[in-house]
N, C-alpha and C positions, 0 to 999 in steps of 0.2 A: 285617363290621360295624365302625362305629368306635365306639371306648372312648370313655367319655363322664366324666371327672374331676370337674367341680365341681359336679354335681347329682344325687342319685339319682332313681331313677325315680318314689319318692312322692314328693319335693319338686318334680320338672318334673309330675306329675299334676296340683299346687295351684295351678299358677301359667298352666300352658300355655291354657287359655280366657279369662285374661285379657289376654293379647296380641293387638294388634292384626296382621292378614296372613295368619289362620289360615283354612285352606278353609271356603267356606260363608260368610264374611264380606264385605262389599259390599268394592270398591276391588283392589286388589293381593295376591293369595296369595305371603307370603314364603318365600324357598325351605329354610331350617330355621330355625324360630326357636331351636330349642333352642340351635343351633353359636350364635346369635347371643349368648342369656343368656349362655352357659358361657365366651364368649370376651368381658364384658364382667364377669362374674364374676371370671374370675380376672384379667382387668386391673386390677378392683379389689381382689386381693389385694397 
């Protein structure tokens, strides 16, 4: 499993139904949103 740095798990709980590409959503299922926040997170650190 990969380690996950800039988000705990209740913080991607709050946020993960409000992105767009999550299964069940019309258009494109993206393939992890999370890697995507956590890798624009910490570019914004």
């Amino acid at each position: 499993m990969t380690r996950r740095y800039a988000l705990r798990d209740d913080q991607w709980e709050r946020i993960k139904d409000l992105l767009p590409g999550r299964p069940g959503t019309v258009g494109v299922t993206a393939g992890d949103n999370r890697l995507f926040v956590e890798a624009v997170v910490i570019w914004l650190l």
